[in-house]
C-alpha positions in Angstrom: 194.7 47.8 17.5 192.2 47.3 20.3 189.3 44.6 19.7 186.7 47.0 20.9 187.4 49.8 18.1 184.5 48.6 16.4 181.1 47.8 18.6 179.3 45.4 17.1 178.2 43.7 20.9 178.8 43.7 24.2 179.9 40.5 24.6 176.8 38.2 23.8 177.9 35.2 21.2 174.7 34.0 19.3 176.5 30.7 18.4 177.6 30.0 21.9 174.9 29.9 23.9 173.4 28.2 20.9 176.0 25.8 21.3 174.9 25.5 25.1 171.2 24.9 24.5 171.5 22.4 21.8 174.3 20.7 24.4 171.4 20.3 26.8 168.2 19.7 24.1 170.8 16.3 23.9 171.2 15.8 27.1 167.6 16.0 27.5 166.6 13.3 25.1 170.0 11.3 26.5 168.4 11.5 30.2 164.7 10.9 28.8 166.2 7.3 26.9 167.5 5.9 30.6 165.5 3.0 31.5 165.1 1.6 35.6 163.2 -1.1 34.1 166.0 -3.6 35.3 165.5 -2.6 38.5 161.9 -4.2 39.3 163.0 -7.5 37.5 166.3 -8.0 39.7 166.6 -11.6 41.0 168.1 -13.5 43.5 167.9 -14.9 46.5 166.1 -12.0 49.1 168.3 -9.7 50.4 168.5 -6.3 51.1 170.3 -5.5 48.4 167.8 -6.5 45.9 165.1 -5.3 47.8 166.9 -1.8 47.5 167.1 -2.3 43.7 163.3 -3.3 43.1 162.5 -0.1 45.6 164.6 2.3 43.8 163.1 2.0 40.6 160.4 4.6 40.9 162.5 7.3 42.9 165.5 6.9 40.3 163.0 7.4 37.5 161.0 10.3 38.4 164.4 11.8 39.7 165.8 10.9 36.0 162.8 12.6 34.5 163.0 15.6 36.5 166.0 16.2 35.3 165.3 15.6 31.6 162.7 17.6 32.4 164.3 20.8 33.5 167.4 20.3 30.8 164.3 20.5 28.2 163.2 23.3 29.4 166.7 25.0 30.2 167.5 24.5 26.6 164.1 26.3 25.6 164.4 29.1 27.9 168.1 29.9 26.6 166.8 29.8 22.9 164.2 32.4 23.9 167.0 34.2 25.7 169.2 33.9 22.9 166.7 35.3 20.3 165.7 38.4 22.7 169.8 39.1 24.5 171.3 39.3 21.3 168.9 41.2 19.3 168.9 43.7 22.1 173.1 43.9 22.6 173.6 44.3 18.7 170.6 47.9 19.0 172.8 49.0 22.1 175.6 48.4 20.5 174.3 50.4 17.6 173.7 53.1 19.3 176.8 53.3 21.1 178.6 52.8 17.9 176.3 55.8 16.5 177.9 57.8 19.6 181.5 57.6 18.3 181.0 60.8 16.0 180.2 62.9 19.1 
């Protein structure tokens, strides 16, 4: 028997992109937790090397909460999508499951 003799949804899977969004909602709080701190307080004897460190602090943390930044709001985005996608594919699939007796 075919899997599609019964139209329930297109193809949309609630738990799976749920899955996805609360995979980057923890990636999120993992990128927000990483510290550069270290970075400003590197010693040794001058070089270039820990000039580069002390100067790459700032960059590599605004980069870092960029990115925590946009998995937050990736994760919010795809909950809203979530709610709204699958909602909407289960009433079309309604309706094309209403068309069967046609």
């Amino acid at each position: 028997m075919s899997p599609f003799t019964s139209i329930f949804h297109f193809g949309i899977d609630k738990q799976e992109i749920t899955e996805i969004a609360d995979t980057w909602h923890r990636q999120h709080v993992a990128v927000h937790a990483i510290s550069f701190e270290a970075f400003g307080s590197c010693v040794g004897p001058s070089s270039a090397v820990v000039d580069a460190l002390g100067a790459a602090r700032q960059p590599a943390a605004s980069a870092t909460a960029s990115i925590g930044k946009r998995l937050g709001d990736m994760s919010g985005l795809l909950r809203a999508f979530n709610v709204e996608a699958t909602d909407s594919d289960a009433r079309a699939a309604a309706g094309f499951d209403q068309l069967r007796t046609r």
